[in-house]
VOVO-500998 format. One record per residue (C-alpha): residue in one letter; chain; residue number from 1; x, y, z. Coordinates in steps of 0.001 Angstrom, whole numbers, plus 500000, padded with zeros to 6 digits. Each point is the difference from the previous one (the first is absolute). Example, Ala and Ser with C-alpha at 12.3 -4.5 7.8 and 13.67 -1.06 7.14 Angstrom:
! residues 2
PT   rest   kette    nr       px       py       pz
PT      A       A     1   512300   495500   507800
PT      S       A     2   501370   503440   499340
//
This chain:
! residues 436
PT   rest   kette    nr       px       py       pz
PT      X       A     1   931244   923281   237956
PT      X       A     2   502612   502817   499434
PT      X       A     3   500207   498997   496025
PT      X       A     4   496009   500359   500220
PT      X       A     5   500093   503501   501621
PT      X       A     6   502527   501595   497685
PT      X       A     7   498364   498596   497464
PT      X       A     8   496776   502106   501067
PT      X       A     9   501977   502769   500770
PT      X       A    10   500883   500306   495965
PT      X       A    11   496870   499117   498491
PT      X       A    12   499195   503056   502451
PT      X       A    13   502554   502222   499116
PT      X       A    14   499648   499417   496071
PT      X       A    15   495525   500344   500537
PT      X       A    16   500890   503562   501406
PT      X       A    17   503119   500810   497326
PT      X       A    18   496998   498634   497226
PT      X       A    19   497822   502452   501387
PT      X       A    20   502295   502926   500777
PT      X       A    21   501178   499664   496170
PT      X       A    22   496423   500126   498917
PT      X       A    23   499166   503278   501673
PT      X       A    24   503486   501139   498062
PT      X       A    25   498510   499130   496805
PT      X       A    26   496293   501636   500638
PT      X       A    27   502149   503203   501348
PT      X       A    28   501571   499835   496692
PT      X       A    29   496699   499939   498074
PT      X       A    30   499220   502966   501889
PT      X       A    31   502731   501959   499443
PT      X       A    32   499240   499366   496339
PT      X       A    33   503172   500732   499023
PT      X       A    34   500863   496365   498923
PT      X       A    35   500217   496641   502137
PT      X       A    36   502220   497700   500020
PT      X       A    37   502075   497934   497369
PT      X       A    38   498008   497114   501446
PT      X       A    39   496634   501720   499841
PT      X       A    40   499934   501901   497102
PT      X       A    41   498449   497564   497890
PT      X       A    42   497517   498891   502474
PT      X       A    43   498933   503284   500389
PT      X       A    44   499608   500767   496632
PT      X       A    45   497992   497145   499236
PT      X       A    46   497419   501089   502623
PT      X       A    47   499592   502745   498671
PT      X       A    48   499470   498919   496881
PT      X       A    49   497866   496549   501120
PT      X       A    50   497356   500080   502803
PT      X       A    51   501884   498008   502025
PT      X       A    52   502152   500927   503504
PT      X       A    53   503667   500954   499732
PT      X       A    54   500209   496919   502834
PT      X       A    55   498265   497402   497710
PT      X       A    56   502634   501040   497142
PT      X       A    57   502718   500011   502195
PT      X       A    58   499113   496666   501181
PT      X       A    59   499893   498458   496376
PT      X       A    60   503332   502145   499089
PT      X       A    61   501705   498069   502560
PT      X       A    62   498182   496662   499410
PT      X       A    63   501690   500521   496534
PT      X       A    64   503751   501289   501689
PT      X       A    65   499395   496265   501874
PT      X       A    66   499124   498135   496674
PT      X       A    67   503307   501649   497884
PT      X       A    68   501924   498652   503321
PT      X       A    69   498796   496485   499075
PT      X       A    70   500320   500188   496531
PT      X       A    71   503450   501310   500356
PT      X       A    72   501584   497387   502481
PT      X       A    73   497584   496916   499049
PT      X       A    74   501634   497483   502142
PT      X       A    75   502262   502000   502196
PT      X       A    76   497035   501868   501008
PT      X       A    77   499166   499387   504047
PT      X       A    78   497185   499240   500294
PT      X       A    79   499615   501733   503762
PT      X       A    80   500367   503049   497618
PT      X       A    81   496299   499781   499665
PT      X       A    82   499487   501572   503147
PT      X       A    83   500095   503195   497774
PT      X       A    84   496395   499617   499236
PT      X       A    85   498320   500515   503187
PT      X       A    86   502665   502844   500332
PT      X       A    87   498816   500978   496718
PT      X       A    88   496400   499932   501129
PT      X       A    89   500351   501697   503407
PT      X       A    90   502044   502881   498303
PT      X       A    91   497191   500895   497222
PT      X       A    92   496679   499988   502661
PT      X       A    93   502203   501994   502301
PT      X       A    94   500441   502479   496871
PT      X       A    95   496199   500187   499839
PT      X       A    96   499141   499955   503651
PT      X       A    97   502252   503155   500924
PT      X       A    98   499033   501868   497129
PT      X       A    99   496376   501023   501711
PT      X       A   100   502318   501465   502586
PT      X       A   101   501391   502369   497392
PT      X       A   102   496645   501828   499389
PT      X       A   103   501030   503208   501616
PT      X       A   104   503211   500415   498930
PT      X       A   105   500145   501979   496474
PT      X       A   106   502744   502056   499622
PT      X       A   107   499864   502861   497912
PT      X       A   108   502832   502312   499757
PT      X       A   109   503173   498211   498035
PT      X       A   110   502100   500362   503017
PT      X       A   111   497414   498125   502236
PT      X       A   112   499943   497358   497217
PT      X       A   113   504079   499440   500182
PT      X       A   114   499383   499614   504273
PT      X       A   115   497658   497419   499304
PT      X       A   116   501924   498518   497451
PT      X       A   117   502928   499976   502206
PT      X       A   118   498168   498633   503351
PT      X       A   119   499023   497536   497048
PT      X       A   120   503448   498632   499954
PT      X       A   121   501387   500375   503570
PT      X       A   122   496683   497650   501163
PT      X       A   123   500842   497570   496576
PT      X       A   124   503309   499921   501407
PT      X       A   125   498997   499340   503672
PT      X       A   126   497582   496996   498296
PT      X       A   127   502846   498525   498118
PT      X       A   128   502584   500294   502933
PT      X       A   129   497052   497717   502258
PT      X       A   130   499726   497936   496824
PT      X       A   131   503263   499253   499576
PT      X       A   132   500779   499815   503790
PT      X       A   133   497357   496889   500256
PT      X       A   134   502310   497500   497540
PT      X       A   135   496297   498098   499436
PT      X       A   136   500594   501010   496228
PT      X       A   137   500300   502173   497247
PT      X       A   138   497439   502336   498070
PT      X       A   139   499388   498621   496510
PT      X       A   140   502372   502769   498216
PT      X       A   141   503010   499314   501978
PT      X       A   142   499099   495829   499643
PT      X       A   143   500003   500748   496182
PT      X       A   144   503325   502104   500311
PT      X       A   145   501739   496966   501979
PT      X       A   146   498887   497643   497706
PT      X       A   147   501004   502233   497249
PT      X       A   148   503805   499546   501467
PT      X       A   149   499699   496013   500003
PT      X       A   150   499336   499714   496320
PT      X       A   151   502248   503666   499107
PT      X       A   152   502277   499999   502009
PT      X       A   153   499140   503515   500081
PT      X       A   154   500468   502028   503423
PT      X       A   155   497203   500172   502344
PT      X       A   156   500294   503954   499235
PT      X       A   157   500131   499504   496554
PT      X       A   158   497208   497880   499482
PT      X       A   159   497685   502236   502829
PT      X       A   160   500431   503324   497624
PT      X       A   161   499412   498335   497063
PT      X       A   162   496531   498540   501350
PT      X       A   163   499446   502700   502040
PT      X       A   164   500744   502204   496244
PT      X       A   165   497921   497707   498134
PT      X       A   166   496506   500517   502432
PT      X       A   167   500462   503426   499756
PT      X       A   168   500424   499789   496167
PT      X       A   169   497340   497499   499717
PT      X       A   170   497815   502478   501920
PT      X       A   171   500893   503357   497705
PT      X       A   172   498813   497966   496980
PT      X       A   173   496564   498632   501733
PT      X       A   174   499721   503728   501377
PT      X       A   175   500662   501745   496488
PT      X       A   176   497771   497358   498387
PT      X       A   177   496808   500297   502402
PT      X       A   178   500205   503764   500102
PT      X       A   179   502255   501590   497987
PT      X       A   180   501898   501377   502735
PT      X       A   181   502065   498839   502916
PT      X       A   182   498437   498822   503169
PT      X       A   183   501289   499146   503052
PT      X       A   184   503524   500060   498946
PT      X       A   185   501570   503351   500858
PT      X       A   186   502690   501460   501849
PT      X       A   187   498833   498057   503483
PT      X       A   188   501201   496374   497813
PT      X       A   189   503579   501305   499091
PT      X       A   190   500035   501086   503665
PT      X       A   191   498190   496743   501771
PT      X       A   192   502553   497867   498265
PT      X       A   193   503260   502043   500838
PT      X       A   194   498716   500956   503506
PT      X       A   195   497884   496583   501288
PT      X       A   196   503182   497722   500293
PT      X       A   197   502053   502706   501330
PT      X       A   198   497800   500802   503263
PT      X       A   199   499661   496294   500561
PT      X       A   200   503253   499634   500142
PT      X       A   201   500257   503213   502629
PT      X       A   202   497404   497782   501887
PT      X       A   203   502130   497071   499474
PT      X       A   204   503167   501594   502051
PT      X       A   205   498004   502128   502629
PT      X       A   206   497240   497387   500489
PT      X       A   207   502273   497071   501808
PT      X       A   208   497778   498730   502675
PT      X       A   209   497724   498260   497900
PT      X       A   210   502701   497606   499188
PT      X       A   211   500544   498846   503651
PT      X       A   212   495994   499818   499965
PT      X       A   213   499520   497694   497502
PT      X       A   214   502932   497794   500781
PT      X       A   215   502137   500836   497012
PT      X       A   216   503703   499846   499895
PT      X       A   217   501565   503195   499393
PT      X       A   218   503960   499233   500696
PT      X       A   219   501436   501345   496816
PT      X       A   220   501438   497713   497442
PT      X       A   221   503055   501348   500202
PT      X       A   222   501640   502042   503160
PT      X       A   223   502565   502502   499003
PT      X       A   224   501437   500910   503528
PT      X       A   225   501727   496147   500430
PT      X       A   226   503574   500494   501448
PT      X       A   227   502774   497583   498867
PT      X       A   228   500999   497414   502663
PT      X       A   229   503752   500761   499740
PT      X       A   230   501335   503462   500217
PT      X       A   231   502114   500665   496595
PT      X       A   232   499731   503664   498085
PT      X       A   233   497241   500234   497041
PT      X       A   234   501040   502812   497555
PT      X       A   235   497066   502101   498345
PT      X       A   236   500622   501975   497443
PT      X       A   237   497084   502189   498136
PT      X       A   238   501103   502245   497337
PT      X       A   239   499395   502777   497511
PT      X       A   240   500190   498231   496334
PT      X       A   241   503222   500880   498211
PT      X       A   242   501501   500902   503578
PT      X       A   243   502267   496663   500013
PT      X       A   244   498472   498053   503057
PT      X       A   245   500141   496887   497870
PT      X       A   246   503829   500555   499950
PT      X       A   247   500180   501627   503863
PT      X       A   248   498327   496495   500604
PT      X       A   249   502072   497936   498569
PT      X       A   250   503388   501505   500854
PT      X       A   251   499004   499668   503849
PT      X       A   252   499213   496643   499856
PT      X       A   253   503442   499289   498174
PT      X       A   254   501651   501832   503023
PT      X       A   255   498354   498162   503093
PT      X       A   256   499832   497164   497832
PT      X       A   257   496325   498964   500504
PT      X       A   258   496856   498967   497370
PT      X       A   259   499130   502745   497941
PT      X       A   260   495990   500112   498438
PT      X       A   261   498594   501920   497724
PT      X       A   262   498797   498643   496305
PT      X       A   263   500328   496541   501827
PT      X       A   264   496961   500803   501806
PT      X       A   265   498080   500461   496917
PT      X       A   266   500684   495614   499555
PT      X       A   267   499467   499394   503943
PT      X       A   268   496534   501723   499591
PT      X       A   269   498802   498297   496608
PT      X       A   270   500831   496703   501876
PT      X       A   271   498287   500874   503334
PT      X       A   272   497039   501347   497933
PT      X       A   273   499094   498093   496890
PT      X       A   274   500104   502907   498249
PT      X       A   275   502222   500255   496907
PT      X       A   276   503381   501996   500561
PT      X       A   277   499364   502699   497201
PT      X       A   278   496536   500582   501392
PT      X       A   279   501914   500577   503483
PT      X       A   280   502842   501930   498335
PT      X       A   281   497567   502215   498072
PT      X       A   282   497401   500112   503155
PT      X       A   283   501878   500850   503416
PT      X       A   284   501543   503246   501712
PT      X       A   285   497455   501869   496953
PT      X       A   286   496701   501650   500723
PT      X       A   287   499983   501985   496966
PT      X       A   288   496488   501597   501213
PT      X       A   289   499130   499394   503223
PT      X       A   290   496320   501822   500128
PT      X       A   291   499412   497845   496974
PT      X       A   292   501138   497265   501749
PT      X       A   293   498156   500498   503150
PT      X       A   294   496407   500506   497600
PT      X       A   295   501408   496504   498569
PT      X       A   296   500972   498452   503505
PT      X       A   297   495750   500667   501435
PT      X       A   298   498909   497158   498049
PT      X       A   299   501546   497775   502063
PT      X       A   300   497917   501052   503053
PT      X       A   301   497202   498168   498532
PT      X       A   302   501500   496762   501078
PT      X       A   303   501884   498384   502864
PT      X       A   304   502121   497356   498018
PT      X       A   305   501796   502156   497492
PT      X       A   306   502769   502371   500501
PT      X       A   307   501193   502323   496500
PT      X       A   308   503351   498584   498393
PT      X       A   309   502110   502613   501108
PT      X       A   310   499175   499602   503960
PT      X       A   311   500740   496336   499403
PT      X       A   312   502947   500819   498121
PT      X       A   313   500919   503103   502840
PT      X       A   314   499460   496903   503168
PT      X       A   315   501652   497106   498470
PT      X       A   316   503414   502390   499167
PT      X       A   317   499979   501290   503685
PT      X       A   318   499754   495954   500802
PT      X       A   319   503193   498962   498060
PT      X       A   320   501743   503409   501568
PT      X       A   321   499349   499133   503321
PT      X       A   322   500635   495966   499469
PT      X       A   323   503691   501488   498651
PT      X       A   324   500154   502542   502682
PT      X       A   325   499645   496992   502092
PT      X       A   326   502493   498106   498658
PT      X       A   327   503468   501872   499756
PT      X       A   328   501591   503329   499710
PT      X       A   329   499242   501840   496628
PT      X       A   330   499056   503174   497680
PT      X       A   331   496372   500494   498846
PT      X       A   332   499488   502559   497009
PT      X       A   333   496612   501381   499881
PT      X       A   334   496722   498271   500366
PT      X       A   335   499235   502253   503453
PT      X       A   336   502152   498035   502114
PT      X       A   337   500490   502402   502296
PT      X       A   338   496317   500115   501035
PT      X       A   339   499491   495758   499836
PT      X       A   340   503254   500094   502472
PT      X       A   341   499056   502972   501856
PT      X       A   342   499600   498270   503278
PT      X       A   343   503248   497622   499751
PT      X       A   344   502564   502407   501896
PT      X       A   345   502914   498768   498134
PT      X       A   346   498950   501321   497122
PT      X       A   347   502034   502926   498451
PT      X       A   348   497045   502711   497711
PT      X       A   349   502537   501570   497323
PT      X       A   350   498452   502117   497404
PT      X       A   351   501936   501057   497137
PT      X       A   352   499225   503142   498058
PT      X       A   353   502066   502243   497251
PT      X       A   354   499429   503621   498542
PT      X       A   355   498027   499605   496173
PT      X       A   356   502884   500874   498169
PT      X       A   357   502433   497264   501561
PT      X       A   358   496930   497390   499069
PT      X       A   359   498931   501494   496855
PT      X       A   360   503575   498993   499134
PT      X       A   361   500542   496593   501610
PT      X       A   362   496846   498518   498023
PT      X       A   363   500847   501533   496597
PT      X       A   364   503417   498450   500611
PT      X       A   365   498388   496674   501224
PT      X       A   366   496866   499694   497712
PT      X       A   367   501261   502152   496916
PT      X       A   368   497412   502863   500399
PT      X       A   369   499996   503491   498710
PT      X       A   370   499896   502634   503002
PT      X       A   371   496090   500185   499230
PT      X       A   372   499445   496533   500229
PT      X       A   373   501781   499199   503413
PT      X       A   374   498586   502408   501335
PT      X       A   375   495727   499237   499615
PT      X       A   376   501409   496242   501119
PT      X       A   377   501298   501621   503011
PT      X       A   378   496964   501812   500600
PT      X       A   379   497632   497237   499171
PT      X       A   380   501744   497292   501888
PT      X       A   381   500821   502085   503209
PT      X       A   382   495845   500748   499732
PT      X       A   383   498991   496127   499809
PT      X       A   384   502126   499255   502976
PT      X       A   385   498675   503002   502106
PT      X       A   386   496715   499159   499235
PT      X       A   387   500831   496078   500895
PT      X       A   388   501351   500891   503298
PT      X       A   389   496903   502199   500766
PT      X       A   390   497759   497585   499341
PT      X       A   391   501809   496779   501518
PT      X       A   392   501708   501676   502924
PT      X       A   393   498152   503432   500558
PT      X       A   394   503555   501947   500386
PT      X       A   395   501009   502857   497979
PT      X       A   396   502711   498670   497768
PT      X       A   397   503943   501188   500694
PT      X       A   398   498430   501759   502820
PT      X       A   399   502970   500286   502035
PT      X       A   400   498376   498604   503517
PT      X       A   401   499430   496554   498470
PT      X       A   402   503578   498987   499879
PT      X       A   403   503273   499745   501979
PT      X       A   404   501931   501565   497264
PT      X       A   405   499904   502397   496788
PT      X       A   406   502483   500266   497799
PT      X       A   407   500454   502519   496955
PT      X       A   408   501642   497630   497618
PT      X       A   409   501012   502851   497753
PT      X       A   410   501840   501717   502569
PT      X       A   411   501977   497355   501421
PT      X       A   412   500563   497613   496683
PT      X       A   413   498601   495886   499909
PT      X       A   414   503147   498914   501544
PT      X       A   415   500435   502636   503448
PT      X       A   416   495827   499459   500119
PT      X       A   417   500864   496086   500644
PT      X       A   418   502546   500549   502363
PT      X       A   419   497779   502487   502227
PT      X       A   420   497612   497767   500143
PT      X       A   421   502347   497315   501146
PT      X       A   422   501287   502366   502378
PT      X       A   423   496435   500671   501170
PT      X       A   424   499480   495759   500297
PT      X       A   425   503492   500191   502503
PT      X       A   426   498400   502427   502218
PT      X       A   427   496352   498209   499917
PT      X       A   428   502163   496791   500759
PT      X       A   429   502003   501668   503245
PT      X       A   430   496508   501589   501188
PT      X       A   431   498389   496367   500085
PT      X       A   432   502652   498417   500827
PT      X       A   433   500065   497692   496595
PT      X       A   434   502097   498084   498097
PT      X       A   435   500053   498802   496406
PT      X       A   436   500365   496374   499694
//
């Protein structure tokens, strides 16, 4: 009985998201400054055809359905079909709320871009319900899923490119019919940055509709588990070229406990699946993180699929708390500090150096001219402030988020490691711990 009223409670919830999207794409139509990626072509082809945007819509999808087949042939599940009536329901809701739209005819160019942008906020709002309902997926995001079965291409990936190849699809129709470009403006570049961004914003304001519809929303991984036994976890975060690497090592020599670092890069691959260059070349980097972010909002089109570099960012903090767990020891990088912020016997250490004492230290280490070291220090130290923005909102080197800073340039490698295992003593006598 419960399984048969959750059940209603989606097909519910993903009728009103169906119909909540379709006044998004009429609002569109009436901005007129371009519809979606997903309803260009439709739209141009009513124009062009005396048939509804709704009808069109209904045999664009029809077609998204039939490329899914053709693509998967016998992996293709069959319960899949359930797209159809989605299908359907989505195009007569397109025509039905259009009527509604009678009155509304902006004129000036700004009214146009507030219409274009309520266009999006209530496409988000749509998708968010749609999504939320886990009955199944629109016909673009079923192609782009089936599109990573026979790729292997990233759900992101293969989104954009079908997402690109509507809207290109739909310049060439457009230019062909009437010489000119019709509903594809401005209002598509922005529904496609903008849609999966606000759904998102839904996604993490929006929580109650998860303990509504029965869904389980613990978190597939927790970052705030403290290790059963009390022994001290090292952090260290660093500057690049300031010598944390070696400030790492050289305590863990001294208290004589485990010391990680590039080891983590093998301890990830084999937790993950993925290879070890792609996580040597992939994590504590976020070369562009607005980019990334535009990149990330395809993913809020679907429940089951999570971007690479989230994956890669959970299943790292897993194998640093499993070793957290397991003995005393040094972690370099990977925002360790934040993944062990709630295990008190942690010690936060971050390491910086003036330019000129790094500038140095990697032209000595890597053989670059002054030039050179420097843009790696600059681009490097970027990627890892915009990671640790992005993966653990925190500003970072900001002093507040650690136990210690140390200017390695002032005190030298070696007098850095010994302050810090000065600073592990006194942490020890204040808790009353012991190294094993």
């Amino acid at each position: 009985m419960k399984a048969d009223l959750n059940l209603l409670k989606r097909i519910s919830l993903l009728t009103v998201g169906l119909l909540i999207m379709a006044i998004g794409v009429d609002l569109s139509i009436k901005a007129d400054l371009g519809t979606s990626p997903i309803s260009c072509m439709p739209y141009v082809y009513s124009l062009q055809f005396p048939v509804s945007i709704g009808l069109f819509s209904i045999i664009l999808n029809l077609l998204l359905i039939f490329l899914q087949i053709l693509l998967l042939r016998k992996r293709y599940q069959w319960v899949q079909l359930i797209q159809i009536p989605v299908a359907l329901l989505f195009g007569v809701f397109i025509d039905l709320c259009m009527p509604l739209m009678q009155g509304l005819e902006p004129s000036s160019y700004s009214m146009k871009a507030a219409c274009c942008l309520l266009s999006c906020v209530v496409l988000a709002f749509g998708v968010f319900l749609e999504v939320k309902a886990r009955v199944t997926y629109l016909a673009g995001e079923g192609l782009a899923l089936a599109v990573t079965q026979v790729c292997s291409m990233e759900f992101g990936k293969a989104k954009v490119t079908i997402d690109s190849s509507l809207v290109i699809l739909g310049i060439i129709s457009s230019l062909l019919f009437f010489q000119r470009l019709e509903g594809i403006r401005e209002g598509t570049i922005l529904a496609a940055l903008l849609v999966g961004l606000i759904a998102r914003f839904f996604s993490s304001k929006l929580t109650g509709l998860d303990s509504w519809l029965g869904n389980d929303t613990s978190p597939a991984q927790e970052t705030d588990i403290a290790p059963p036994d009390h022994h001290i976890v090292i952090t260290i975060a660093r500057e690049f070229g300031s010598g944390g690497h070696e400030i790492g090592q050289r305590v863990a020599e001294k208290l004589g406990i485990a010391f990680y670092d590039s080891r983590l890069i093998e301890l990830t691959a084999a937790e993950s699946g993925f290879t070890p260059e792609y996580v040597k070349e992939n994590e504590q980097k976020l070369a562009h993180r607005l980019l990334y972010e535009l990149y990330e909002q395809n993913y809020a089109y679907v429940n089951d699929k999570l971007p690479p570099l989230n994956v890669l960012f959970m299943v790292q903090s897993k194998v640093i708390r499993t070793i957290a767990q397991e003995k005393p020891c040094v972690i370099v990088g990977r925002a360790a500090d934040f993944v062990l912020k709630s295990y008190p016997d942690t010690l936060s250490v971050f390491v910086h150096a003036d330019k000129t004492f790094r500038i140095r230290r990697i032209g000595q280490q890597f053989g670059y001219s002054a030039h050179d070291a420097e843009k790696k220090i600059e681009a490097t130290d970027h990627e890892r402030e915009n990671y640790s923005r992005h993966y653990t909102h925190r500003i970072w080197g900001h002093a507040s988020n650690y136990h210690l800073v140390i200017d390695s340039s002032c005190f030298g490698i070696e007098h850095a490691a010994e302050l810090i295992c000065e600073a592990v003593k006194e942490k020890q006598n204040h808790l009353g711990m012991l190294l094993p």
